[in-house]
N, CA, C and O of each residue as an XYZ file, in Angstrom:
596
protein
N     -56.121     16.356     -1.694
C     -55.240     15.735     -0.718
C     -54.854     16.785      0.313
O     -54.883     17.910     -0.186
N     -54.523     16.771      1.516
C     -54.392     17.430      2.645
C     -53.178     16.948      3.167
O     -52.703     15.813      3.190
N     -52.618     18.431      3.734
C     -51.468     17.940      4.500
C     -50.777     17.054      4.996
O     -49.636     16.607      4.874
N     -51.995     16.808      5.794
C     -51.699     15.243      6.615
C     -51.463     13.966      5.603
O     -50.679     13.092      5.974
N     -52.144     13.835      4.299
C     -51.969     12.595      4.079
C     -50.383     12.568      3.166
O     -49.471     11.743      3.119
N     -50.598     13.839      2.544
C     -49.389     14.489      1.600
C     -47.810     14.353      2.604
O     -46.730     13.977      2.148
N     -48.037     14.705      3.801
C     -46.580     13.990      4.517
C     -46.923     12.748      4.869
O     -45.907     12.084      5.073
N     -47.860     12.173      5.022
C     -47.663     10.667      5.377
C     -47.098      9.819      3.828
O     -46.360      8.880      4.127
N     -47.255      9.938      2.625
C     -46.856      9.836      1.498
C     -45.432      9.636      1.464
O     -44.716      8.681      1.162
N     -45.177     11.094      1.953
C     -43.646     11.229      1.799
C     -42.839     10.243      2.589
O     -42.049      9.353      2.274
N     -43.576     10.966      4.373
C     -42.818      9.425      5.240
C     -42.482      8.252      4.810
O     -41.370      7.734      4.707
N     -43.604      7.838      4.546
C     -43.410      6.425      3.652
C     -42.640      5.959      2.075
O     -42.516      4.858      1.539
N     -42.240      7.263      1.680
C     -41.471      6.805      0.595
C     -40.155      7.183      1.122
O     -39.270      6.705      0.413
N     -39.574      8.067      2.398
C     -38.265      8.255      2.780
C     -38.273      6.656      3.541
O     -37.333      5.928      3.222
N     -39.051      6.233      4.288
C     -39.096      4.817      4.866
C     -38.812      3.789      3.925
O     -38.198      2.782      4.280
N     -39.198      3.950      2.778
C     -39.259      2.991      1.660
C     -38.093      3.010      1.227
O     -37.419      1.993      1.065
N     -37.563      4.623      0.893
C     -35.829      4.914      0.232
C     -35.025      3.914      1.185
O     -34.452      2.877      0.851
N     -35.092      4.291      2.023
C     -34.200      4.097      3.370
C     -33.687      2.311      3.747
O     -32.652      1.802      4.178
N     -34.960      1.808      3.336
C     -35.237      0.312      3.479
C     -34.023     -0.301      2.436
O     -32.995     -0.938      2.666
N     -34.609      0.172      1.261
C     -33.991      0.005     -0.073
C     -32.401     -0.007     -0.090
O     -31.748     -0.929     -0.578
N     -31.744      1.362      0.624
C     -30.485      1.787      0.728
C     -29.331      0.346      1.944
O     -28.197     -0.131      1.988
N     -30.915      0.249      2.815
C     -29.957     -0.350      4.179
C     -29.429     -1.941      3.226
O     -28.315     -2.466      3.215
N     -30.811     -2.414      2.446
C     -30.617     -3.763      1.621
C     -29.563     -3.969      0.416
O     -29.198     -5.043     -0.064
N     -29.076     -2.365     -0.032
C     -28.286     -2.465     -1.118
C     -27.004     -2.508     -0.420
O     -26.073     -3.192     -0.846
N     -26.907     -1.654      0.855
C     -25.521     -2.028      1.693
C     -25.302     -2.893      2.260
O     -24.141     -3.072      2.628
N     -26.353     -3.849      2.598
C     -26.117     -5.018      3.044
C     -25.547     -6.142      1.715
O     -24.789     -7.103      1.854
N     -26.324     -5.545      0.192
C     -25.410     -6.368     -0.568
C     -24.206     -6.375     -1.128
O     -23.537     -7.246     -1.685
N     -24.017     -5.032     -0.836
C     -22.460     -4.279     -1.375
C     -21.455     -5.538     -0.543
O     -20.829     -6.473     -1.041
N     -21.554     -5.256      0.430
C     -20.888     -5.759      1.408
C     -20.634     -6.445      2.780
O     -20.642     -5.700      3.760
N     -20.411     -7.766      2.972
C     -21.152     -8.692      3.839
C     -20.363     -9.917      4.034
O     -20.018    -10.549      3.035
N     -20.013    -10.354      5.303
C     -19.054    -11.556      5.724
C     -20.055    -12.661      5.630
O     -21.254    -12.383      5.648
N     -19.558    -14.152      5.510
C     -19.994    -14.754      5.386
C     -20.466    -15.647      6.789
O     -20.341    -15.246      7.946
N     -20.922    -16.691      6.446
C     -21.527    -17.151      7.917
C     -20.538    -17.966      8.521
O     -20.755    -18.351      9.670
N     -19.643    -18.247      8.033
C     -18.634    -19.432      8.447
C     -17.382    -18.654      9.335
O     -16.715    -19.191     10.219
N     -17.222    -16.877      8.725
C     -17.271    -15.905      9.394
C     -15.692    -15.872      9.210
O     -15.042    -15.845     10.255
N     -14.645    -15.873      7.400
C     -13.269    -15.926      7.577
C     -13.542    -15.453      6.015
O     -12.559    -15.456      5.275
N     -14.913    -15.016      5.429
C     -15.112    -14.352      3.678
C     -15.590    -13.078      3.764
O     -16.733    -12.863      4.168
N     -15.090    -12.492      3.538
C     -16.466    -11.235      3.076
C     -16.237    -11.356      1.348
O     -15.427    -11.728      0.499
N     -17.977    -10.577      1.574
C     -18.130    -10.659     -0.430
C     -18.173     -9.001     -0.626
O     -18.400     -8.296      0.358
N     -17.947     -8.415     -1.933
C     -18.138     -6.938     -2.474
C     -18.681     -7.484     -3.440
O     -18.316     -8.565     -3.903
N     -19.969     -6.549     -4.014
C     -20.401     -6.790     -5.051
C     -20.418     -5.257     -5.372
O     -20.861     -4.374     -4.638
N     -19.795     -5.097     -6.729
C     -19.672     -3.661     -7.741
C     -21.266     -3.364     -7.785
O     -21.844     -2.503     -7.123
N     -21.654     -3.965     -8.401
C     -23.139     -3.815     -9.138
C     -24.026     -2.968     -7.967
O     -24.954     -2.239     -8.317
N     -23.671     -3.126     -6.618
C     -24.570     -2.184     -5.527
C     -23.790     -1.351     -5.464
O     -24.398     -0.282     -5.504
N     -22.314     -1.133     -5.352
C     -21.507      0.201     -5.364
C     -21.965      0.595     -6.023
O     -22.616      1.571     -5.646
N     -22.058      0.254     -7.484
C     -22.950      1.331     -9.118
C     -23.960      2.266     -8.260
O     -24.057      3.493     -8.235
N     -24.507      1.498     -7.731
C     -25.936      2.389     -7.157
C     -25.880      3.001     -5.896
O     -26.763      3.810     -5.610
N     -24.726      2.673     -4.862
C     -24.732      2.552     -3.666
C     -23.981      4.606     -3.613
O     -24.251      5.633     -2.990
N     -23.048      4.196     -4.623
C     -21.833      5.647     -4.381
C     -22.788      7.183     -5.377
O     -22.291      8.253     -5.726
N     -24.260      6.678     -5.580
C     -25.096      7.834     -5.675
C     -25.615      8.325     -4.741
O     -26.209      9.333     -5.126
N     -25.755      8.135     -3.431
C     -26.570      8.222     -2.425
C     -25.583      8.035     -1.425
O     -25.926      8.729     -0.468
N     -24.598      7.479     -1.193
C     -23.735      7.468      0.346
C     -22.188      7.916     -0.437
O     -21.890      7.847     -1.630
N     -21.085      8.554      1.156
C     -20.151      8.732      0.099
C     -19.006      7.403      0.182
O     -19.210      6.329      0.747
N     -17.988      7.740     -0.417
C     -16.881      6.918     -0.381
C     -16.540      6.665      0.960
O     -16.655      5.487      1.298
N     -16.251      7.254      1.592
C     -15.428      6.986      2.844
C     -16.433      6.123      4.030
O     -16.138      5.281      4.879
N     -17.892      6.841      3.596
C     -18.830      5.895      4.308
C     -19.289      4.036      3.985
O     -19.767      3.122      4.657
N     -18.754      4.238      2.426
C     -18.889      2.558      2.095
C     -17.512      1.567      2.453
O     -17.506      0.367      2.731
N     -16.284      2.583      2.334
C     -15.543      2.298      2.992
C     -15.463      1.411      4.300
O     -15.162      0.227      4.452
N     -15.878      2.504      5.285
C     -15.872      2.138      6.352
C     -16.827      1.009      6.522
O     -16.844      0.464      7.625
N     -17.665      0.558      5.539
C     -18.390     -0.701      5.897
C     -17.578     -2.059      5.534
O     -17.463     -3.194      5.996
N     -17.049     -1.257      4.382
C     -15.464     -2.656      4.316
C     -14.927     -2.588      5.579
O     -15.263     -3.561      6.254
N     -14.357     -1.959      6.041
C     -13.567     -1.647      7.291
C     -14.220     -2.434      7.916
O     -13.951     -3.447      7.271
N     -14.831     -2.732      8.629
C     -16.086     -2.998      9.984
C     -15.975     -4.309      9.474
O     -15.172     -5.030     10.067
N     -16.781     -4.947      8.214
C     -16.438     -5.701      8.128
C     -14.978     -6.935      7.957
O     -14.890     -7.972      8.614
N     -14.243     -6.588      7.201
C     -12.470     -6.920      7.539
C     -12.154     -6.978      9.229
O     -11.501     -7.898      9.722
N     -12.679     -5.931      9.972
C     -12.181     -6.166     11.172
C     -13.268     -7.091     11.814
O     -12.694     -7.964     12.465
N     -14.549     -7.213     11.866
C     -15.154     -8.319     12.553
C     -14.686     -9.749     11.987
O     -14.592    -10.619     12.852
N     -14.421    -10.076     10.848
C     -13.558    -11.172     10.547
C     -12.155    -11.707     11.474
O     -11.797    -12.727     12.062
N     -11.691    -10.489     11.227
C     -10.054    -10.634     11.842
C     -10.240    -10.578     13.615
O      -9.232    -10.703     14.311
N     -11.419    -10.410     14.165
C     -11.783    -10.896     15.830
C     -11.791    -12.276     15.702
O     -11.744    -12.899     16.762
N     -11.849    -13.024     14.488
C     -12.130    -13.837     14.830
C     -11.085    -15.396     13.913
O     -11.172    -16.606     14.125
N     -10.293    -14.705     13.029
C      -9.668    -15.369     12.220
C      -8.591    -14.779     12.126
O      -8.645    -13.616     12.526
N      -7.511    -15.154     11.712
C      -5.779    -14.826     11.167
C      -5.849    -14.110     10.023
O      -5.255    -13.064      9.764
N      -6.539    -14.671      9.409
C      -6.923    -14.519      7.517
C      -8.147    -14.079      7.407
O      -8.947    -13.960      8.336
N      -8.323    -13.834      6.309
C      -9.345    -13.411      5.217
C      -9.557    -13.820      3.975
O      -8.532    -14.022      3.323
N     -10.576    -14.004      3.445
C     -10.686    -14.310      1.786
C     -11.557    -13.258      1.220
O     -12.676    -13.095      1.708
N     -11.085    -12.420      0.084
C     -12.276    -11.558     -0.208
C     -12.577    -12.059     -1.777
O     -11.913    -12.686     -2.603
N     -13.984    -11.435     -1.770
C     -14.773    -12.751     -3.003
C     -15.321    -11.196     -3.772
O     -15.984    -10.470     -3.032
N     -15.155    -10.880     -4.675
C     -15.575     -9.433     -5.405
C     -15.961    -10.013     -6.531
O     -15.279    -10.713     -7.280
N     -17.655     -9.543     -6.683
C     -18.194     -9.832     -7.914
C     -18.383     -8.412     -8.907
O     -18.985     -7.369     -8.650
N     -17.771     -8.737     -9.892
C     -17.883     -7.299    -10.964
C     -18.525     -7.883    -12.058
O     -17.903     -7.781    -13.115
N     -19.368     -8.342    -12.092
C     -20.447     -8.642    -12.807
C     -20.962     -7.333    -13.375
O     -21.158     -6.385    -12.615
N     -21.256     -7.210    -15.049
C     -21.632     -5.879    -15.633
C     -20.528     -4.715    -15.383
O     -20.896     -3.548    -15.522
N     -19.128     -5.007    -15.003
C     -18.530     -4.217    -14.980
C     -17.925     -3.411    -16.306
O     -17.427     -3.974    -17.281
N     -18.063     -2.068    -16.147
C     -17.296     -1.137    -17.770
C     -16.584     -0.115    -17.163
O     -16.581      0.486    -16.089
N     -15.971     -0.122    -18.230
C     -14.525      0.851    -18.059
C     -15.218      2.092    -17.560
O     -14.794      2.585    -16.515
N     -15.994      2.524    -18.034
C     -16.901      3.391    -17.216
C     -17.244      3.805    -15.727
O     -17.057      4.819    -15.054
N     -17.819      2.593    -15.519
C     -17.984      2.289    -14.424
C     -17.135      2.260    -13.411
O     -17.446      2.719    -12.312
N     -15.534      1.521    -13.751
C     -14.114      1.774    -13.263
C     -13.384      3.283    -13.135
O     -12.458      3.598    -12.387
N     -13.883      3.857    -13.811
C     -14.255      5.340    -14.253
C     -14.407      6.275    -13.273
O     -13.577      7.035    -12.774
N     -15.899      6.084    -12.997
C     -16.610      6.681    -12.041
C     -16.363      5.863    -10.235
O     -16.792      6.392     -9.209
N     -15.902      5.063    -10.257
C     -15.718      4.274     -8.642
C     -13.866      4.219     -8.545
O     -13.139      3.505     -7.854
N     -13.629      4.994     -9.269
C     -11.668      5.296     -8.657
C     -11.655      5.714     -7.787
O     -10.508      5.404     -7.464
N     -12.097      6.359     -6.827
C     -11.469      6.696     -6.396
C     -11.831      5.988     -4.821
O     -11.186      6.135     -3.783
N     -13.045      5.209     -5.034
C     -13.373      4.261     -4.311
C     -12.564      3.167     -4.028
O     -12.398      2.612     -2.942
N     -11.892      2.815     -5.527
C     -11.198      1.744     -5.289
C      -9.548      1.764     -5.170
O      -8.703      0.975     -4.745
N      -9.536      2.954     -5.711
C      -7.823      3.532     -4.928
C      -8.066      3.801     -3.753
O      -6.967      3.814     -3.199
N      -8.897      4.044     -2.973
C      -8.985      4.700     -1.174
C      -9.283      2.655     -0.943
O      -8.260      2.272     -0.376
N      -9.959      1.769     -1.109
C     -10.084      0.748     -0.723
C      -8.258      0.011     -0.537
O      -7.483     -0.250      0.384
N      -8.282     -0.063     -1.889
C      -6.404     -1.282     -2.211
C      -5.427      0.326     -1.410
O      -4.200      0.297     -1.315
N      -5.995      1.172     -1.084
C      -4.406      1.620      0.314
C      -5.107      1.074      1.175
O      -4.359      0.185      1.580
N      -6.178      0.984      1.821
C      -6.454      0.895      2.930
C      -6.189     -1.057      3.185
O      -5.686     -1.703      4.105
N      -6.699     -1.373      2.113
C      -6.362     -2.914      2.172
C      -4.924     -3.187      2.163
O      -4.685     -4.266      2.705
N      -3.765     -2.508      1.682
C      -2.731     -2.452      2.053
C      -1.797     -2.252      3.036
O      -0.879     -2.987      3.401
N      -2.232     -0.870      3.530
C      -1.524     -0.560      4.411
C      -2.159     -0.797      5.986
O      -1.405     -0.694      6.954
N      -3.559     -1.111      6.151
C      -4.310     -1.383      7.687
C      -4.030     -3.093      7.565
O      -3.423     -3.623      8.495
N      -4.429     -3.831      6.546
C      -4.229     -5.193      6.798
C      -2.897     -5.893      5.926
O      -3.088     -6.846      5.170
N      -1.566     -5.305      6.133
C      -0.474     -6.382      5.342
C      -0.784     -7.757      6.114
O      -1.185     -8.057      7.239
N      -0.408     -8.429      4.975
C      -0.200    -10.023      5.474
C      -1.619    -10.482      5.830
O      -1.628    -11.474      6.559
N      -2.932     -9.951      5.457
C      -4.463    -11.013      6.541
C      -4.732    -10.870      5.303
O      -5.237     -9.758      5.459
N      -4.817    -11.025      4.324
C      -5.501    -11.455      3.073
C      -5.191    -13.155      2.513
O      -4.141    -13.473      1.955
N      -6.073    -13.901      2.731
C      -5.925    -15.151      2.375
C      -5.317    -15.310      0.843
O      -4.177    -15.514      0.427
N      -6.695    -15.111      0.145
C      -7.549    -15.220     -0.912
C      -7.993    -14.177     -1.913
O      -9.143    -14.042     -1.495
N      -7.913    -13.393     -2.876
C      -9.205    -12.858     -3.126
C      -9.536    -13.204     -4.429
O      -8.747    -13.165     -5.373
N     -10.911    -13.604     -4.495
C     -11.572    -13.875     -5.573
C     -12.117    -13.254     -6.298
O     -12.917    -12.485     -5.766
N     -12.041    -13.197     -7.819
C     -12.780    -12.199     -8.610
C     -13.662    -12.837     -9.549
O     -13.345    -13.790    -10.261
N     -15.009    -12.153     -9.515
C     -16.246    -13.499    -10.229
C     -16.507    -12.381    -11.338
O     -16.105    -11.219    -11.295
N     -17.402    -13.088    -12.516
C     -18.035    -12.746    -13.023
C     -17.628    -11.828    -13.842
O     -18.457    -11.189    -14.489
N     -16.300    -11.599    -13.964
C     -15.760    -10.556    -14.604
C     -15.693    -10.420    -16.605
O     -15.043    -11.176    -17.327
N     -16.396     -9.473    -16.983
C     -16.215     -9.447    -18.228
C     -15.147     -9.594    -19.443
O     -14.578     -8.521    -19.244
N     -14.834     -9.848    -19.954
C     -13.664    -10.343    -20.944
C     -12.780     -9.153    -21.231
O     -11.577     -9.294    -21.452
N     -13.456     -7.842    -21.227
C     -12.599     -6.745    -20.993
C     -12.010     -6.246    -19.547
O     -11.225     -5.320    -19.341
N     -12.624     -7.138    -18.609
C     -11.582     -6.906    -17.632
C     -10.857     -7.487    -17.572
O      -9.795     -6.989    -17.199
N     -10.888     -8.629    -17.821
C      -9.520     -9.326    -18.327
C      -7.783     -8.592    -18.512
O      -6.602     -8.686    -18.179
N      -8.964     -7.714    -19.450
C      -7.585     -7.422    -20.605
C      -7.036     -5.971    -19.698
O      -5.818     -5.900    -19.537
N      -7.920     -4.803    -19.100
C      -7.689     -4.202    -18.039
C      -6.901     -4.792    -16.747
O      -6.022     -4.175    -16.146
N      -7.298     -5.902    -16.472
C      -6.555     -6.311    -15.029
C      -5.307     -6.824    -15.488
O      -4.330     -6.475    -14.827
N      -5.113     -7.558    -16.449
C      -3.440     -7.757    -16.963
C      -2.270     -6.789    -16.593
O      -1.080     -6.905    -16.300
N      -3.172     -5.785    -16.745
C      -2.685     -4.310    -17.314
C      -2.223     -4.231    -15.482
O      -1.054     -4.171    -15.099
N      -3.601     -4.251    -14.432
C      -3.199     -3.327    -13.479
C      -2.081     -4.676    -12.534
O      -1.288     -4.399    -11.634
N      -2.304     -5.813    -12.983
C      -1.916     -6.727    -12.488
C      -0.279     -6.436    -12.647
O       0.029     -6.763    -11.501
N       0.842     -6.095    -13.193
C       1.715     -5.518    -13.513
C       2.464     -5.106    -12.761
O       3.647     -5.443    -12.736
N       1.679     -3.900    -11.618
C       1.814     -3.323    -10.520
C       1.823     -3.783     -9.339
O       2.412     -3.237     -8.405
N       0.890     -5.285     -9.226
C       1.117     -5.759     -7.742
C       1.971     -6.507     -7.522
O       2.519     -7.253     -8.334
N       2.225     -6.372     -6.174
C       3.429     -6.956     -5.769
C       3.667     -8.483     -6.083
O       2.479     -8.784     -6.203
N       4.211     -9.438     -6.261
C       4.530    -10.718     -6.408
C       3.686    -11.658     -5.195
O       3.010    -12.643     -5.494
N       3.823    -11.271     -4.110
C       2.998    -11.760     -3.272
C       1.600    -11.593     -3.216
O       0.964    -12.490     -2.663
N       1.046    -10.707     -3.638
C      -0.043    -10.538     -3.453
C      -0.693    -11.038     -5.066
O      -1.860    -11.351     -5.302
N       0.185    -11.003     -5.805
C      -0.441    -11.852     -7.261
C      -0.714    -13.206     -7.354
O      -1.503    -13.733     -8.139
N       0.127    -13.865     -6.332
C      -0.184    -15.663     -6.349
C      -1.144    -15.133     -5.791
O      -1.908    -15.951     -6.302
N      -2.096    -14.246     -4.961
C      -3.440    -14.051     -4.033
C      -4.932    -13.890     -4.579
O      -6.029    -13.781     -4.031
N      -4.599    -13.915     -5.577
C      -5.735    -13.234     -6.887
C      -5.542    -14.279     -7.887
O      -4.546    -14.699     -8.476
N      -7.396    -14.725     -7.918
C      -8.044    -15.596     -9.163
C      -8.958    -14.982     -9.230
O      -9.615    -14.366     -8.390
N      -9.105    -15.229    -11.014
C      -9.997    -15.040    -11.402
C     -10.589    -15.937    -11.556
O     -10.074    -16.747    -12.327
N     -12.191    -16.386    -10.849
C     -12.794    -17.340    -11.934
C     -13.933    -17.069    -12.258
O     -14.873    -16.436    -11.777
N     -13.604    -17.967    -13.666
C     -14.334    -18.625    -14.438
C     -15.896    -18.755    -14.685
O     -16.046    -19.970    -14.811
N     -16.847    -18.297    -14.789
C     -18.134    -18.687    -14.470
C     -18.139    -19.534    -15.903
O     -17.470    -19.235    -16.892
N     -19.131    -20.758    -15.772
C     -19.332    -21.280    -16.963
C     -21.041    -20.523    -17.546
O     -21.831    -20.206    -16.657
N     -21.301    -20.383    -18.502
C     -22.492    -19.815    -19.028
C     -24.030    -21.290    -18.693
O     -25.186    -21.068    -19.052
């Protein structure tokens, strides 16, 4: 193999990484078409906060929350933690303590809704726990549902 083909190889697998990364941030995080939801899905953070940092996935919440709010009063946010472990909660703290200030203190009052899917039976028993701490208003704001099997 020769130079030439040995970086064309590579090109194409940083092209390939790259592809991969733009599609997992597009699933992390993404408004909906009706254009008043955005969704988070954990399961691409898992993979997403190896390769980009916090403040950069952040800011894609950000971007998104604010192209909503050009265009709506409110918001509904829809967070799937599907396969979520204490572990996992673990390793993305500090993701999700820099997210709930920023969702606090940049948007009081534009949170419709937020929905929590798919959540394992031990988060349950974890969110009781963190549920404790939020404010009264913002607890009528938060469901969990239900998926049926």
């Amino acid at each position: 193999m020769n130079i030439t083909s040995s970086s064309s190889i590579i090109k194409n697998n940083l092209n390939t990484d790259a592809i991969k990364l733009q599609e997992l941030l597009q699933n992390f995080c993404y408004t909906s078409s009706d254009g008043n939801d955005i969704t988070l899905n954990f399961k691409s953070l898992k993979i997403l906060n190896k390769h980009l940092s916090n403040d950069y996935l952040l800011l894609q919440l950000i971007n998104n929350i604010d192209f909503i709010l050009t265009k709506n009063e409110l918001f509904n946010f829809h967070i799937n933690v599907k396969s979520i472990s204490i572990l996992d909660v673990d390793k993305n703290k500090e993701f999700i303590q820099k997210a709930s200030i920023v969702l606090k203190e940049k948007y009081p009052s534009k949170l419709d809704t937020c929905y929590i899917y798919e959540a394992p039976s031990m988060f349950n028993n974890i969110f009781k726990l963190i549920f404790a701490f939020v404010d009264k208003e913002t607890q009528k704001k938060i469901k969990i549902v239900e998926t049926s099997c």
